[in-house]
C-alpha positions in Angstrom: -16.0 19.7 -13.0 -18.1 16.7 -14.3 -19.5 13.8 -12.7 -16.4 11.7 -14.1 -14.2 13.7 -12.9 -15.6 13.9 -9.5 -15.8 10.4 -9.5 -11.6 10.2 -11.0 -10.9 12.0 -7.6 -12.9 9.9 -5.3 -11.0 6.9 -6.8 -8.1 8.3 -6.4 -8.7 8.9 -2.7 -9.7 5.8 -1.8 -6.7 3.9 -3.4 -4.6 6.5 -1.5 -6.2 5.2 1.9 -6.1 1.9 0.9 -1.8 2.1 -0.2 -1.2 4.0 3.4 -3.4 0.8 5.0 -1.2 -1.5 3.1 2.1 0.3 4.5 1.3 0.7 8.2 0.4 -3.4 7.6 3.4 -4.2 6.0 5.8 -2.0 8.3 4.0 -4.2 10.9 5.0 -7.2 9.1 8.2 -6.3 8.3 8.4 -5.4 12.6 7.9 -8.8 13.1 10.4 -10.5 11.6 12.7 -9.0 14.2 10.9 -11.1 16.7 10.5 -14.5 15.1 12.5 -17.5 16.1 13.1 -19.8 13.0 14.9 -18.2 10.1 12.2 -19.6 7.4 9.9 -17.2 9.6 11.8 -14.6 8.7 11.9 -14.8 5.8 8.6 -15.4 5.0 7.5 -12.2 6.6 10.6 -9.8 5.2 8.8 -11.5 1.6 4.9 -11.1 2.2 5.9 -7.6 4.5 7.9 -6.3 1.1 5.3 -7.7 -1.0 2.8 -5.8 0.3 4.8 -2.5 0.9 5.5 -2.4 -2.5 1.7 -2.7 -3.4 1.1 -0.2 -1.1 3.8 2.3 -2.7 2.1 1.7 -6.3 -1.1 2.5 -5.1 -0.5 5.4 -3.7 1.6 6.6 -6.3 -1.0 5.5 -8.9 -3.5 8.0 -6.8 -2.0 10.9 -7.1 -2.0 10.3 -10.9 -4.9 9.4 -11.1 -6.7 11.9 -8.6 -4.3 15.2 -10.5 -5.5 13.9 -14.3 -8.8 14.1 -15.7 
């Protein structure tokens, strides 16, 4: 394994912690829109909570590509 590679995988791990961050944060989000009062409350957190849930799903699937590939 070469230092590239080694560093490929290392990427790869961090992005993968950083998408399961972004989830748990956005299934917070995405929580509190149960509990807001006005409706343009919700529906700015069901926008910013899906927003980042879906960054959080790309990065973590761009991970595993990137941490399996060379």
């Amino acid at each position: 394994m070469t230092e590239q590679d080694s560093q490929h995988i290392q990427v790869g791990k961090i992005n993968k912690a950083l998408g399961l961050f972004l989830l748990c944060f956005a299934g917070v989000i995405l929580l509190s829109a149960f509990f807001t009062d006005t409706s343009l409350g919700k529906m700015t957190n069901l926008v910013a909570g899906l927003i980042l849930a879906g960054i959080g799903a790309v990065m973590i699937l761009r991970s595993g590509a990137r941490s399996e590939s060379p």
